[in-house]
C-alpha positions in Angstrom: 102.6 -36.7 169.6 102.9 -33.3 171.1 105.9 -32.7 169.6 104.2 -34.0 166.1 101.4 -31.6 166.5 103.4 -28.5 167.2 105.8 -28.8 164.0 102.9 -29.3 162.0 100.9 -26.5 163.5 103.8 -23.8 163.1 104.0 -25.0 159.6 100.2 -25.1 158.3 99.4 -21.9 160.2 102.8 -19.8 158.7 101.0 -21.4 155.1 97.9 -19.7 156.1 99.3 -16.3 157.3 97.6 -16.5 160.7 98.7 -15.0 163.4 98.3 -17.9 167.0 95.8 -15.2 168.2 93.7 -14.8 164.9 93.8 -19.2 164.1 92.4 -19.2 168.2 89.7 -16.7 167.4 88.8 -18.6 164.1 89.4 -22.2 165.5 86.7 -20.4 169.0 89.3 -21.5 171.1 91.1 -19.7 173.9 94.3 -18.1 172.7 96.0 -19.4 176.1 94.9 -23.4 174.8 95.9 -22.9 171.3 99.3 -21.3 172.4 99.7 -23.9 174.5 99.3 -26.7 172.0 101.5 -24.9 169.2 104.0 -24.8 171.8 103.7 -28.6 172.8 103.2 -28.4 176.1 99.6 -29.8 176.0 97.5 -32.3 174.9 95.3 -31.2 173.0 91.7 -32.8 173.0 90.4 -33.8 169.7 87.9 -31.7 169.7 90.1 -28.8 169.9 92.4 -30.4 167.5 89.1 -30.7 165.1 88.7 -27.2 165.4 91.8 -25.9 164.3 92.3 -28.7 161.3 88.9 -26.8 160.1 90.0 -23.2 160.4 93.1 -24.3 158.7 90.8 -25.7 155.6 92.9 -29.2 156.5 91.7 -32.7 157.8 92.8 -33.8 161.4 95.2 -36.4 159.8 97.8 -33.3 158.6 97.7 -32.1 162.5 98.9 -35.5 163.9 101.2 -37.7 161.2 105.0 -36.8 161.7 106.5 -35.4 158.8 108.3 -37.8 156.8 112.0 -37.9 156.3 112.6 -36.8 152.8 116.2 -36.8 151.3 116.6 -37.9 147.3 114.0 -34.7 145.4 114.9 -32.4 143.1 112.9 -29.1 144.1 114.5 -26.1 143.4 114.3 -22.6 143.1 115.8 -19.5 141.1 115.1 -17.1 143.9 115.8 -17.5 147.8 112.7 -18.9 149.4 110.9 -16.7 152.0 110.1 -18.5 155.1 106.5 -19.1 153.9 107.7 -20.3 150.8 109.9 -22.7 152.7 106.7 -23.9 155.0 105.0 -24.2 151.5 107.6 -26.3 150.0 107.9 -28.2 152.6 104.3 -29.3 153.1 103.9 -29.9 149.3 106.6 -32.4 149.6 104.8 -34.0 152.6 101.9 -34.2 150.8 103.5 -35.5 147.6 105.0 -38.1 150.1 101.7 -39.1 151.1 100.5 -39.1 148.3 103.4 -41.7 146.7 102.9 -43.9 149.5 99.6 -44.4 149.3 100.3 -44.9 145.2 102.6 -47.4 146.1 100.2 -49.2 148.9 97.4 -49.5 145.6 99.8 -51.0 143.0 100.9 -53.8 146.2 97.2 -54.7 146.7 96.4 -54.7 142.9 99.4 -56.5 142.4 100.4 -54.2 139.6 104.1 -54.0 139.2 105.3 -51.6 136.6 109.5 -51.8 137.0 111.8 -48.8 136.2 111.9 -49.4 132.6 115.0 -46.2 132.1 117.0 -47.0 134.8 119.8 -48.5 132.8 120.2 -45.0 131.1 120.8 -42.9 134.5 123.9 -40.7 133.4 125.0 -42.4 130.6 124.3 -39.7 127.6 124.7 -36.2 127.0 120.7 -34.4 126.4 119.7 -35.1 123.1 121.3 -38.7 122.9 119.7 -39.1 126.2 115.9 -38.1 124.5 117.1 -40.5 121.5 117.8 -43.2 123.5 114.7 -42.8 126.3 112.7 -42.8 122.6 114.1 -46.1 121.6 113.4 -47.4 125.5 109.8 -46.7 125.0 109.3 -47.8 121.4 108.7 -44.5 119.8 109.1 -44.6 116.3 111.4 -41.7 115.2 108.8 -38.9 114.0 106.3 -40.7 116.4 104.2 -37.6 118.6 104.0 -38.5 122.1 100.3 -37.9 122.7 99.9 -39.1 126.4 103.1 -38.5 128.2 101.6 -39.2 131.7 100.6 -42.5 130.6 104.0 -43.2 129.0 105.9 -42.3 131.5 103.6 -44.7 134.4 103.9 -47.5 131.9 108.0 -47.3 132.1 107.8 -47.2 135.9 107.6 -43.4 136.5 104.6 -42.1 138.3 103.2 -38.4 137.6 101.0 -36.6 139.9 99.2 -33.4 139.4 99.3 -31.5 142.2 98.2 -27.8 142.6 101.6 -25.9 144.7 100.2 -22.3 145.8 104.1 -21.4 144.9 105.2 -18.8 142.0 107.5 -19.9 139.9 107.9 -23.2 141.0 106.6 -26.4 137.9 107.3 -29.0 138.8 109.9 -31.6 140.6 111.1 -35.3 140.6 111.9 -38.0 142.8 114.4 -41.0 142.7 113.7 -44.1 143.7 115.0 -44.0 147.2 111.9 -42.3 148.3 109.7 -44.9 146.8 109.6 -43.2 143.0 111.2 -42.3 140.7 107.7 -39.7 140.8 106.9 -36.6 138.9 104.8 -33.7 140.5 103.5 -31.3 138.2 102.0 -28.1 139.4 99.2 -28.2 137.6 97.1 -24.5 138.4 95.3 -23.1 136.3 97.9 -20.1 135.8 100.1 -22.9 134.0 99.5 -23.6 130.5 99.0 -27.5 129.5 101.8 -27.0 127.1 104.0 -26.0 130.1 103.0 -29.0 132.5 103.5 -31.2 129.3 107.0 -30.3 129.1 107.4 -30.0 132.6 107.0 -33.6 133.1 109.3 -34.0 130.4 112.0 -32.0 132.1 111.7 -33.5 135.5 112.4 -36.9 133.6 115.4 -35.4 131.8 116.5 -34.6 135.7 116.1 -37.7 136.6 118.1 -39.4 134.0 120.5 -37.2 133.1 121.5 -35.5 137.0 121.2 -37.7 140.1 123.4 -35.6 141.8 120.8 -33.4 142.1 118.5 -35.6 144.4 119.2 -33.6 147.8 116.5 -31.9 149.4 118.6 -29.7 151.8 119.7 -28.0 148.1 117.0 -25.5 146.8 119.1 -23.4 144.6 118.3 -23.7 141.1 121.7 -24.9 138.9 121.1 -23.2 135.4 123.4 -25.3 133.2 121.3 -28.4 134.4 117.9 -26.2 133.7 118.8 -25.9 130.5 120.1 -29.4 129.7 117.1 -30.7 130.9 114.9 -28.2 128.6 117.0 -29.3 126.1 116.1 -33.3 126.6 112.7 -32.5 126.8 112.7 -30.2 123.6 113.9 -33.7 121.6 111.8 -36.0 124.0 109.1 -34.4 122.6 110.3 -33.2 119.1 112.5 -35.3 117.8 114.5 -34.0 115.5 113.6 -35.9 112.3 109.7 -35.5 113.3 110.4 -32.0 113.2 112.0 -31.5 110.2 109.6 -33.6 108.8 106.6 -31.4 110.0 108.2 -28.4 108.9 109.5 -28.5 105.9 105.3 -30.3 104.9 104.3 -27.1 105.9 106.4 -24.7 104.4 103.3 -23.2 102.1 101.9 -21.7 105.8 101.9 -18.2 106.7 105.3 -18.7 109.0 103.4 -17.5 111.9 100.7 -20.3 111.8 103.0 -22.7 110.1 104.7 -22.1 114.2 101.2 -22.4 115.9 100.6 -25.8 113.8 103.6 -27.4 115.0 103.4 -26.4 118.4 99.8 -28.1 118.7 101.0 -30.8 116.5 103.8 -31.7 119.1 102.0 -30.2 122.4 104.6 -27.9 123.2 104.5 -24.0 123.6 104.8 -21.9 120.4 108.5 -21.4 122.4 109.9 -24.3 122.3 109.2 -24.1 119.0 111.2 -20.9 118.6 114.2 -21.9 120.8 114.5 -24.9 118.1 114.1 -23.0 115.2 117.1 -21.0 116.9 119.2 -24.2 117.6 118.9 -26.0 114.4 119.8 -22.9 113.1 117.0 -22.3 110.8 116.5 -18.8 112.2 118.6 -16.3 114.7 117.7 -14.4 117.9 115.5 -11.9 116.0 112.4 -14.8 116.2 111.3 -13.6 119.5 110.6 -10.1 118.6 109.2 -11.0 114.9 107.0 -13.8 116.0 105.4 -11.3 118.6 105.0 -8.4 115.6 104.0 -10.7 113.1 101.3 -12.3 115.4 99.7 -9.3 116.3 99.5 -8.1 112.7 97.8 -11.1 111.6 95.3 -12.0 114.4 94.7 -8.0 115.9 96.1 -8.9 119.8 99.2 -8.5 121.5 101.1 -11.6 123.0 102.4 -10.6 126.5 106.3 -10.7 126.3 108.2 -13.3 128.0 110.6 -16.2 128.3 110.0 -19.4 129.9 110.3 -19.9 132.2 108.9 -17.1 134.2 105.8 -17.6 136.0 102.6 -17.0 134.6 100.1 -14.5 135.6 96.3 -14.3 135.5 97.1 -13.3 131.8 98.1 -16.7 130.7 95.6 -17.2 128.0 97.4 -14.5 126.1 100.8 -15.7 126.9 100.1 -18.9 124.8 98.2 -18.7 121.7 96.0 -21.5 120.2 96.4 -23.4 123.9 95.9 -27.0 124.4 92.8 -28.0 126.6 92.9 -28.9 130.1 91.8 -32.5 128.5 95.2 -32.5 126.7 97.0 -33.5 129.6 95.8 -36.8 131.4 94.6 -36.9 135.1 97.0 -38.5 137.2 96.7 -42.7 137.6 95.8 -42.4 141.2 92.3 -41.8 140.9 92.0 -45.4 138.5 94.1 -47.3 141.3 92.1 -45.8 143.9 88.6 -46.7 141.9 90.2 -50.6 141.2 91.2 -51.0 144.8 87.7 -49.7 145.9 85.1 -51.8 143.7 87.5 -55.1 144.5 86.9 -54.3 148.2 90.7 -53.9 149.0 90.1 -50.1 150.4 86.9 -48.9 152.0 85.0 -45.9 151.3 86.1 -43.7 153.5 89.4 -45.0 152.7 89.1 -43.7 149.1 87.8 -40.4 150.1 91.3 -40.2 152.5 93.6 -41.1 149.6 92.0 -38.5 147.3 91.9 -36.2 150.0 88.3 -35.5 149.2 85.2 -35.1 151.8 82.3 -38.3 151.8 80.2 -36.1 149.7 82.6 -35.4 146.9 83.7 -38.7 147.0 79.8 -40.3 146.8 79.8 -37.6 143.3 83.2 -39.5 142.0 81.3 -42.7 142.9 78.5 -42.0 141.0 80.2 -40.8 138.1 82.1 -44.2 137.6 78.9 -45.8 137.6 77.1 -43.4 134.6 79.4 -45.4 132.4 79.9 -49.5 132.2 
């Protein structure tokens, strides 16, 4: 348990940017104790250990549970991690862990079983046959809009969570099955636009159908060939091609500006993705970027800030997307509604709840309360 403790503690306090002395001072223990447990050669008392979980803004259960062994994710990067981008990663992926576990546990006790429903297509097509064929798996009709991918996705056998990462330039990732998915975590701060965590979750899907050799969590550098296959599955995933043509050529009366701006909503996609298909069914050239951002300022007096997914967003972001989706526009996570079934069948306790949603009793009693306003 010592051991346990002091890997944890490294970890969580490096996350934090406290120095041992200053996480001591804040935790009002001796520095001489807290270096002591950090280092693992005491015991610490659960008071102590109390203490410390609340200057670290974490419950007592992240101090103490041994960090999982993790091996089949897909979470990369396109820039070398700093070490407190590595202790970040890390703990998200603990967390996530938890998380799918305790997802898992809820779907045993409810006795809900939803199977793998794509499995059969793991590396079998190139991108947009992929897309095509996933479509035909999930009974989309061919211009059908997907209007609720999360809830698609869960009834096929892939779970999403929403999870906010305190990392820059990081969206999302995927898991495979060996780890108790396949799972989907989507970083879902307020920085990134719903149109990005839409096709976010869409890309992670396209990773894990199309590349399962990139399931190794020891790799964390970013392979762009497979970035962009997978942005081109979820481009078709999500605009099929026939759906798009259809949509566009209807509006063809539009100023060209809007007639972008309606599709993009129409489809829940950025106005970019958009673009980037315009480009690749060759129905315009390079020159979009530049005359979409001229052209929209012209007709609605503002400035779009200039970039190209998929650089992070800044506190700008409104800007960076025009005529956004609402936060309503992407679905909460199934969690919560396994964790509210369990509860009021008596299969989890209170407290219990409050754990899984890693909420505190009182926040919990307000969720409780809010299920009950409606029959």
């Amino acid at each position: 348990m010592k051991e346990v403790i002091s890997t944890n503690l490294k970890r969580l306090r490096n996350i934090r940017g406290f120095t041992q002395g200053e996480l001591a001072d804040k935790a009002d223990i001796s520095r001489n104790a807290y270096r002591a447990i950090e280092k693992g050669k005491s015991e610490p008392k659960v008071s102590n250990l109390q203490k410390i979980a609340n200057a670290l803004g974490k419950p007592i259960q992240d101090l103490i549970t041994p960090v999982p062994k993790v091996k089949s994710i897909n979470f990369r990067s396109n820039k070398t991690l700093s070490l407190h981008e590595k202790n970040k990663r890390e703990q998200i992926i603990n967390d996530f862990i938890f998380q799918l576990k305790n997802y898992n546990e809820l779907e045993n006790q409810l006795e809900i079983n939803h199977p793998f429903y794509l499995k059969n297509l793991i590396g079998k097509y190139k991108p947009i046959e992929m897309a095509e064929n996933v479509r035909r798996k999930l009974n989309l009709k061919a211009n059908e809009v997907i209007n609720d991918i999360c809830s698609l996705l869960e009834s096929a056998g892939v779970k999403v969570f929403h999870i906010k990462f305190g990392l820059k330039k990081f969206y999302g990732f995927s898991v495979s099955e060996e780890e108790g998915g396949p799972a989907i975590g989507v970083n879902n701060s307020k920085e990134n636009s719903v149109e990005r965590k839409i096709f976010t979750t869409a890309h992670e899907l396209g990773h894990l159908l199309l590349h399962p050799d990139l399931f190794d969590i020891k790799d964390c550098k970013e392979n762009k060939d497979k970035e962009k296959e997978a942005n081109l599955f979820a481009s078709h995933l999500l605009m099929p091609k026939q759906a798009f043509n259809e949509e566009w050529d209807k509006n063809g009366g539009m100023h060209w500006v809007d007639r972008i701006l309606y599709t993009k909503r129409k489809f829940s996609v950025s106005y970019l993705t958009v673009l980037y298909r315009l480009v690749e069914c060759n129905k315009a050239n390079e020159s979009i970027w530049g005359e979409f951002q001229r052209d929209y300022k012209k007709k609605y007096k503002r400035s779009l800030a200039r970039y190209i997914e998929p650089n992070a967003l800044t506190e700008d972001f409104k800007e960076r997307e025009p005529k956004r989706l609402d936060d309503i526009d992407f679905k909460e996570d199934c969690l919560s509604w396994l964790v509210r079934k369990a509860f009021e069948k008596g299969l989890i306790s209170f407290s219990r709840a409050a754990e899984i949603l890693r909420i505190d009793t009182m926040r919990m009693r307000e969720i409780v309360n809010s299920w009950n306003m409606v029959g």
